[in-house]
C-alpha positions as CSV (number, residue, x, y, z in Angstrom):
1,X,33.3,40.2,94.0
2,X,30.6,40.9,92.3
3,X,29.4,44.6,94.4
4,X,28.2,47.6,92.7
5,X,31.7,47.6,90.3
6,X,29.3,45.3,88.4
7,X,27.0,48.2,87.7
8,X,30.3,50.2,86.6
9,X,32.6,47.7,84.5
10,X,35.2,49.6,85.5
11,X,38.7,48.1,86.2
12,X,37.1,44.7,84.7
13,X,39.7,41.8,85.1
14,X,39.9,38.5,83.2
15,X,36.7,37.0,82.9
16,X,35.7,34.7,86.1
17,X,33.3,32.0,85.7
18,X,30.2,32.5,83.5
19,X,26.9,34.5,85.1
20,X,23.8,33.2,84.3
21,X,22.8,34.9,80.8
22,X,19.3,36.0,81.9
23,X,19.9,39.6,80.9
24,X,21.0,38.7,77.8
25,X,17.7,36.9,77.5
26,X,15.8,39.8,78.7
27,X,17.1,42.4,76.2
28,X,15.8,40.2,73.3
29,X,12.9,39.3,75.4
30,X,12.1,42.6,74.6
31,X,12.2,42.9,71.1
32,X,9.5,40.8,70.9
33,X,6.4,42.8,72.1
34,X,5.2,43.5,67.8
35,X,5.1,39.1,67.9
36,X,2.5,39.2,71.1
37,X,5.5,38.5,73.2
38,X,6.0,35.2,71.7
39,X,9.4,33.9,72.3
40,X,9.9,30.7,70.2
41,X,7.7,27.5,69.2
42,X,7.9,24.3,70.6
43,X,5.6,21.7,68.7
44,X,3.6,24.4,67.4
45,X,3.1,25.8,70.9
46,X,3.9,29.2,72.1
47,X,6.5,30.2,74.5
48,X,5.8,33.8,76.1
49,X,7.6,36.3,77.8
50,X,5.3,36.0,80.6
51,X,6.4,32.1,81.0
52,X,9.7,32.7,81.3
53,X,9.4,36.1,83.7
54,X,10.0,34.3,86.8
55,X,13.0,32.5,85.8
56,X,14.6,35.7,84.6
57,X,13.5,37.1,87.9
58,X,15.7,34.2,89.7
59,X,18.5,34.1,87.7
60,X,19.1,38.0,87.4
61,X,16.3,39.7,88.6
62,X,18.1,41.8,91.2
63,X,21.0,42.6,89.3
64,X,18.9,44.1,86.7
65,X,16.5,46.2,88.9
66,X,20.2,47.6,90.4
67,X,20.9,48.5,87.1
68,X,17.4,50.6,86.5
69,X,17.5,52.2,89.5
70,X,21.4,53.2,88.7
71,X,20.4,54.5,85.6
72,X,17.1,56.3,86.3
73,X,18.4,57.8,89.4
74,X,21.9,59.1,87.5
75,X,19.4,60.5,85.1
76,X,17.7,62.9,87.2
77,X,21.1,64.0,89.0
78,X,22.3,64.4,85.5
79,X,19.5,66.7,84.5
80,X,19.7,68.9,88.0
81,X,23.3,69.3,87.2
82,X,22.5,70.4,83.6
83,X,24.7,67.9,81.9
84,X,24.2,66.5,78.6
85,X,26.2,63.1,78.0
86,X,27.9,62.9,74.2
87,X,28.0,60.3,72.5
88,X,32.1,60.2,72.5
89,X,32.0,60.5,76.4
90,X,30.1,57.5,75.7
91,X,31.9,55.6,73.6
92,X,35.4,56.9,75.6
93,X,33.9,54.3,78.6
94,X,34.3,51.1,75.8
95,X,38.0,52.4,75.2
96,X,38.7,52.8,78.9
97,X,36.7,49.4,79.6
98,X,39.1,47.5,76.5
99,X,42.6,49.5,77.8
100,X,42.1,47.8,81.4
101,X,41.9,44.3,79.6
102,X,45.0,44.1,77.7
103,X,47.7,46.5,75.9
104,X,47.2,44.9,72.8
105,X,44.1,46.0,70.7
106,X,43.3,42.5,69.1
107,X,43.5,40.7,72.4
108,X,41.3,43.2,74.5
109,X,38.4,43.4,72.0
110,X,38.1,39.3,72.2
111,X,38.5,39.2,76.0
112,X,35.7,42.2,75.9
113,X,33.7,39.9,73.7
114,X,34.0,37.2,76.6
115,X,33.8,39.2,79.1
116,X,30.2,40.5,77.7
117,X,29.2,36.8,77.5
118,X,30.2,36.1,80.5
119,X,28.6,38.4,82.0
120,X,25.4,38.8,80.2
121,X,25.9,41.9,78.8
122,X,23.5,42.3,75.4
123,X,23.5,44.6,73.4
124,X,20.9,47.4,75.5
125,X,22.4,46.2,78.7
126,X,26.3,46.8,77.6
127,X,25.0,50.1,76.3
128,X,23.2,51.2,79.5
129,X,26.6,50.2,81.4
130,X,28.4,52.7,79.1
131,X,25.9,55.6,79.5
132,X,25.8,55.0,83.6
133,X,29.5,55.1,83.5
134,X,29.8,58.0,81.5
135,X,27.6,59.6,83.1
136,X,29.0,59.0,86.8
137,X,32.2,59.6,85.2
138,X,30.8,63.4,84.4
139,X,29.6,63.8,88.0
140,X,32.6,63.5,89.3
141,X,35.4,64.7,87.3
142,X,35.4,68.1,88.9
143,X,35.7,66.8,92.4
144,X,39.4,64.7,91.2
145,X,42.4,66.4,91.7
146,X,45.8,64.5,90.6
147,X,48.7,66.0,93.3
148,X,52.4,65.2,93.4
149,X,52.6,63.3,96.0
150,X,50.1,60.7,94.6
151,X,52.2,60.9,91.2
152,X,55.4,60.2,93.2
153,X,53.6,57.1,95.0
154,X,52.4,55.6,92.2
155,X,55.6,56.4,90.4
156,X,57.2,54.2,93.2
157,X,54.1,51.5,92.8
158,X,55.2,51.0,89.0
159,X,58.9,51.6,89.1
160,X,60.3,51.7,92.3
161,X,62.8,49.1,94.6
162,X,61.1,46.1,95.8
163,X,62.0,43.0,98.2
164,X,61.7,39.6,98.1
165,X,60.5,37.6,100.6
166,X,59.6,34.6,101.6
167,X,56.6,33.7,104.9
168,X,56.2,31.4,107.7
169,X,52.6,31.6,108.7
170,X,51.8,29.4,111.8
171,X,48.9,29.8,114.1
172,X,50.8,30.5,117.6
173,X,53.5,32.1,118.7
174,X,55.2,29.4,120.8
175,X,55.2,27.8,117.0
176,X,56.7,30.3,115.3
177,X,59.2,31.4,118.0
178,X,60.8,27.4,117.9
179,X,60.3,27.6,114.0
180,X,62.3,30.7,113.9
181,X,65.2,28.9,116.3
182,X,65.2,26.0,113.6
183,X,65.8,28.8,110.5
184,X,68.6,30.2,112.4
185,X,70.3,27.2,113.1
186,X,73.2,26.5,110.7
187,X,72.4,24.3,108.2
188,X,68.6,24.5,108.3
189,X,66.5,25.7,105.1
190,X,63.8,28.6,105.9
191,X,61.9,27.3,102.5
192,X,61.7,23.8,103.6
193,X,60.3,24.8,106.9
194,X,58.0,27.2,105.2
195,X,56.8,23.7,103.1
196,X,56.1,21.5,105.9
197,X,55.1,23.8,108.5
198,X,53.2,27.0,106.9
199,X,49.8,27.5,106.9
200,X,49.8,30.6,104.1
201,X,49.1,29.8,100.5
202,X,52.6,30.5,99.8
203,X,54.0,27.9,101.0
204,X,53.6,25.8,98.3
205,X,56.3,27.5,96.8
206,X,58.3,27.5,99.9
207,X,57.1,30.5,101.5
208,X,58.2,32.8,98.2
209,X,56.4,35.7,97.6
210,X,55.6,38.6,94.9
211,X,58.0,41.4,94.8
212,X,56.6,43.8,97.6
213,X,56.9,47.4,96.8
214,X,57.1,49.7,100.4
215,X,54.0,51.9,99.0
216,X,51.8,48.8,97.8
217,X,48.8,48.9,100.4
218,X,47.7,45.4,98.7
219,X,49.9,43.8,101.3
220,X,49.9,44.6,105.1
221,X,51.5,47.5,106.9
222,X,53.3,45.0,109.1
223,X,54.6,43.0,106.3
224,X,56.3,45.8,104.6
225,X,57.5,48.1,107.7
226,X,59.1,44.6,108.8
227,X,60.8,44.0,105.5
228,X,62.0,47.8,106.0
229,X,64.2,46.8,109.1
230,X,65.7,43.3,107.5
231,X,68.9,43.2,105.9
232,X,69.6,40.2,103.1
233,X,69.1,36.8,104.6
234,X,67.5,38.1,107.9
235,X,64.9,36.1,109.3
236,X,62.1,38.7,111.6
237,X,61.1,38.0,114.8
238,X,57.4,36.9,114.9
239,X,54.9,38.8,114.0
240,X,51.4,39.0,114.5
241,X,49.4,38.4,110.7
242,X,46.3,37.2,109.5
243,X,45.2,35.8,112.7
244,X,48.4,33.9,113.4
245,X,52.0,34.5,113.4
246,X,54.7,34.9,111.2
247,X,57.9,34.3,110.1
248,X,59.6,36.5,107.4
249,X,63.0,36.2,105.7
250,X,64.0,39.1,102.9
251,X,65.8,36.8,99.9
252,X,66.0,39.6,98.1
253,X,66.5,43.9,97.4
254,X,65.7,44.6,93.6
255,X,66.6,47.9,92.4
256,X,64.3,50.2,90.1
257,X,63.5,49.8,86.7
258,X,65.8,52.5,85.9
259,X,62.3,54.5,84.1
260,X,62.8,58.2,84.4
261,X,59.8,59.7,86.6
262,X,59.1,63.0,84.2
263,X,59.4,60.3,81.2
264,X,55.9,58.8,82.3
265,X,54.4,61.3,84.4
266,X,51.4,62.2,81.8
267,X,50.7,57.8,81.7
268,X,50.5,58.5,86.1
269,X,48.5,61.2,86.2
270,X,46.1,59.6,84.0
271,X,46.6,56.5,86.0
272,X,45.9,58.3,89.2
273,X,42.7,60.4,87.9
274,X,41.1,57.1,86.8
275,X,41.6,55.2,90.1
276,X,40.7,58.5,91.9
277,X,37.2,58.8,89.3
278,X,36.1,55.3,90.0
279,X,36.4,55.6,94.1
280,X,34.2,58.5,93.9
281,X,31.9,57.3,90.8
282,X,31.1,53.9,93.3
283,X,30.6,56.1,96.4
284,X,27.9,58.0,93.9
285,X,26.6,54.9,92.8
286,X,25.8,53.9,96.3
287,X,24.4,57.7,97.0
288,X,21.6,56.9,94.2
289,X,21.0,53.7,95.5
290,X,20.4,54.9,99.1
291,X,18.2,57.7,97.9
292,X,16.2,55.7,95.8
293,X,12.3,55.0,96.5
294,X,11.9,52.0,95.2
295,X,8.2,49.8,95.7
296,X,9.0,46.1,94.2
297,X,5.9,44.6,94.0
298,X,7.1,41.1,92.9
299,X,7.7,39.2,96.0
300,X,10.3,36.9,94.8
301,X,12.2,40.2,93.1
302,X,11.4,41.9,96.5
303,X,13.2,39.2,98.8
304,X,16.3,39.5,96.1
305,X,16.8,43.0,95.7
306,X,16.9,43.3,99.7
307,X,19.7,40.9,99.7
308,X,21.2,42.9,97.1
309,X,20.5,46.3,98.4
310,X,22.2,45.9,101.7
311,X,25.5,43.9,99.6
312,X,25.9,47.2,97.5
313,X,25.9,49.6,100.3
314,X,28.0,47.4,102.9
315,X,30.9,48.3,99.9
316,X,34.1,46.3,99.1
């Protein structure tokens, strides 16, 4: 999802498929104003900026007036706050940016290198990404505060007992209630049912699930309090899930990792600031795009940046 995280970079996975590299376009576009805006030659001919404007427009043209009106607005909160970005708060955004993509230093710097290509991000745009997050990143920090509690959750997130499962998802109850009579019948196989009869992605793989930790939120309250109440080998009454019904038999209790909690406490609290920094730097983001005045005169860039507008304040 592309939502106003794209503005941030923050958290950046593997790259997804390839955005149109219009931005990249535009930040060279630029450099070209001491040639008369002349682009390239074809036959002889000249091929100016202003020719290619409207593609740009259509292929990122909203995306980039997001990214000015990020940046301009940031700048004036900045300045009311009296805040003066360094350049290592700066440059600290590119480290954070390359630790989320991979542990190893070799491997995150070419996945940054792809991701960048990927995403369009030139030179002046990549650099504008750093300042805006740096500079949300400022706003914020004073508002974060890292308790115990959230250490202990995520402490149980990382290292903590998990179960595995696997899910019958059917869409009726009368269908899961016979289904469940068939797994409890001696002899029958709950991960051959979950094959021919489930509608979940899962069952591909007969139902089998990831590890589910009791704090992960990723997965639904009912899933986990269910697994809560099962013993080995029990299979749950139906429940209702994802618009249907289902089925869920725990396989599985795996213990800890056996990691000490004060052993990686500094690693979680550093953990949790960072996930708190970036839920309060994307509500900001939104703040400075709600409070923005913007006039686009361009009708085309108008009819886009509406679209886009009303995407980056609905949230993820």
């Amino acid at each position: 999802m592309m939502g106003i995280v794209a503005f941030l970079a923050i958290g950046c996975q593997s790259p997804g498929p390839a955005s149109p590299p219009a931005g990249e376009q535009v930040d060279r576009a630029r450099g070209q104003a001491d040639r008369g805006g002349v682009l390239a030659y074809v036959g002889g001919e000249a091929v100016r900026v202003e020719g290619l404007l409207s593609a740009f427009i259509e292929a990122s043209g909203a995306d980039l007036l997001g990214e000015s009106i990020v940046g301009t607005m940031l700048r004036r909160r900045l300045e009311q706050e009296g805040i003066t970005l360094s350049q290592d708060a700066i440059d600290a955004e590119q480290e954070l940016i390359l630790g989320t993509l991979s542990d190893d230093e070799d491997d995150a710097v070419r996945l940054l290198g792809e991701l960048r290509r990927r995403r369009g991000w030139g030179q002046t745009r990549f650099a504008a990404l750093l300042e805006r997050n740096a500079g949300l990143r400022a706003l914020v920090a004073d508002e974060v505060t890292v308790g115990e509690a959230a250490l202990r959750r995520a402490y149980r997130l990382r290292h903590g007992p998990s179960d595995r499962a696997r899910l019958i998802l059917v869409p009726t109850l009368n269908q899961a209630q016979r289904l469940r009579r068939e797994a409890l019948a001696e002899g029958s196989s709950f991960t051959q049912l979950a094959i021919d009869f489930s509608t979940d992605s899962s069952a591909a793989q007969g139902g089998l699930l990831s590890p589910i930790r009791p704090d992960d939120t990723s997965y639904p309250e009912v899933l986990r309090s269910t697994l809560a109440g099962l013993a080995v080998g029990d299979v749950s009454a139906p429940v209702a899930l994802g618009g249907g019904f289902a089925l869920i038999r725990l396989e599985e209790k795996i213990p800890g990792d056996g990691v000490q909690f004060e052993d990686v406490r500094g690693d979680l609290a550093r953990a949790v600031r960072r996930r708190a920094e970036r839920v309060l730097m994307e509500q900001l983001a939104r703040e400075l795009v709600r409070g923005a005045e913007v006039v686009v005169l361009d009708p085309e860039l108008k009819a886009q940046w509406d679209r886009r507008r009303t995407e980056l304040l609905r949230g993820p």
